[in-house]
C-alpha positions as CSV (number, residue, x, y, z in Angstrom):
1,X,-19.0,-128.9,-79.6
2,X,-17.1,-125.9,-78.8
3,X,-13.9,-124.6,-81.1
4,X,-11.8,-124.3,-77.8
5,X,-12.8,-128.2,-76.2
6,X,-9.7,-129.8,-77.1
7,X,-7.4,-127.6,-75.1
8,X,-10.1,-126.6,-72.4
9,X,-9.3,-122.3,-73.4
10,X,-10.0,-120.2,-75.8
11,X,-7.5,-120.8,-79.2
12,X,-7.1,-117.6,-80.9
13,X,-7.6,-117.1,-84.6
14,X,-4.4,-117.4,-85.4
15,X,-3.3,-120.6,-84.2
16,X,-7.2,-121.9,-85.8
17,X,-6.3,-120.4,-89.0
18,X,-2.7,-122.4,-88.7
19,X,-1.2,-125.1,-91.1
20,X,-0.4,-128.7,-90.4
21,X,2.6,-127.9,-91.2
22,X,3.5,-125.1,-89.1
23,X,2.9,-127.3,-86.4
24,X,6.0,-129.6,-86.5
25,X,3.9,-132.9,-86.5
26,X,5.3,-136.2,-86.7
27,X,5.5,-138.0,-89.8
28,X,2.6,-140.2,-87.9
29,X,0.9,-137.6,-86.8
30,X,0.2,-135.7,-90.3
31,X,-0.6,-138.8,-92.2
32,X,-3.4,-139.3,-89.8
33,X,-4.6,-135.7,-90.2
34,X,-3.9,-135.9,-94.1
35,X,-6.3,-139.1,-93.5
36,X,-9.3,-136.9,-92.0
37,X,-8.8,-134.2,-94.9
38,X,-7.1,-131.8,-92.2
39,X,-5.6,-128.5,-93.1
40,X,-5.8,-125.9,-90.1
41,X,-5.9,-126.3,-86.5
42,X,-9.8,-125.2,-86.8
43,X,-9.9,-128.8,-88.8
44,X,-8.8,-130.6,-85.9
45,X,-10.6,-129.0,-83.8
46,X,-13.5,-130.3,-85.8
47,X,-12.7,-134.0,-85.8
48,X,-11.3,-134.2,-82.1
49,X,-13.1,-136.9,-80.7
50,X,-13.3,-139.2,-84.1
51,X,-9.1,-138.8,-84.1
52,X,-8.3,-141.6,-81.9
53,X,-10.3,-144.1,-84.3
54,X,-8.5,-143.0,-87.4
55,X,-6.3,-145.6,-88.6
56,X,-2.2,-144.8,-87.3
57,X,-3.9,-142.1,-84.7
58,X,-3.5,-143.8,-81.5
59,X,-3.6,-142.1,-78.1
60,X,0.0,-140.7,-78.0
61,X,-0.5,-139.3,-81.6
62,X,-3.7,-137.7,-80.4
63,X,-1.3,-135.9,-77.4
64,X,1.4,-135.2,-79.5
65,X,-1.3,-133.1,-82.1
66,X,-2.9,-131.7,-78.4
67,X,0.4,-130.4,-77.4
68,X,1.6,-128.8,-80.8
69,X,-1.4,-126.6,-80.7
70,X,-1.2,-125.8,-77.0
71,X,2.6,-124.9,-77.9
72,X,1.7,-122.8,-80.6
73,X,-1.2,-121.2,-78.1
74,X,1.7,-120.5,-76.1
75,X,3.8,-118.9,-78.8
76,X,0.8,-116.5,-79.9
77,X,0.1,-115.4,-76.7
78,X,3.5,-114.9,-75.5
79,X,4.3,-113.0,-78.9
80,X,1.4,-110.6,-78.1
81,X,2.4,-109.7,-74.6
C-alpha cells in the first residue's frame, strides 16, 4: 500500500507529519482515530482500509477524515505557491 492511496496524489510531508488535531475533525471523527491509536495523517494513512470497520467510523466519517486531509493538501500547496 502506497502513503498517497487514500487521496489518489502524492501528500507532502507536511500534511503526513500533521496532528489530528490540526485537522479540525469531528468529535466522531477523532474518537475513532483515537480508537486506532492515530496521531498524524501518516497514521491514517496506514489504517485506511481497516477505518470503516472501526466501531463509530462509518462511511461519512471515513469522507469527512478524506476531505480534512485533502483540505489541508490544499492549504500546503497553495501556501507554497
Amino acid at each position: 500500500m502506497t502513503k498517497d492511496n487514500i487521496l489518489r496524489f502524492r501528500i507532502t510531508e507536511e500534511v503526513l507529519n500533521m496532528r489530528l488535531e490540526e485537522l479540525d475533525l469531528s468529535q466522531r471523527a477523532m474518537n475513532c482515530l483515537h480508537r486506532c491509536k492515530c496521531a498524524t495523517v501518516e497514521d491514517i494513512i496506514d489504517i485506511q482500509k481497516i477505518l470503516p470497520t472501526v466501531n463509530g467510523c462509518g462511511l461519512n466519517t471515513v469522507k469527512e477524515i478524506k476531505n480534512k486531509i485533502l483540505e489541508a493538501q490544499l492549504v500546503v500547496a497553495t501556501a507554497n505557491m
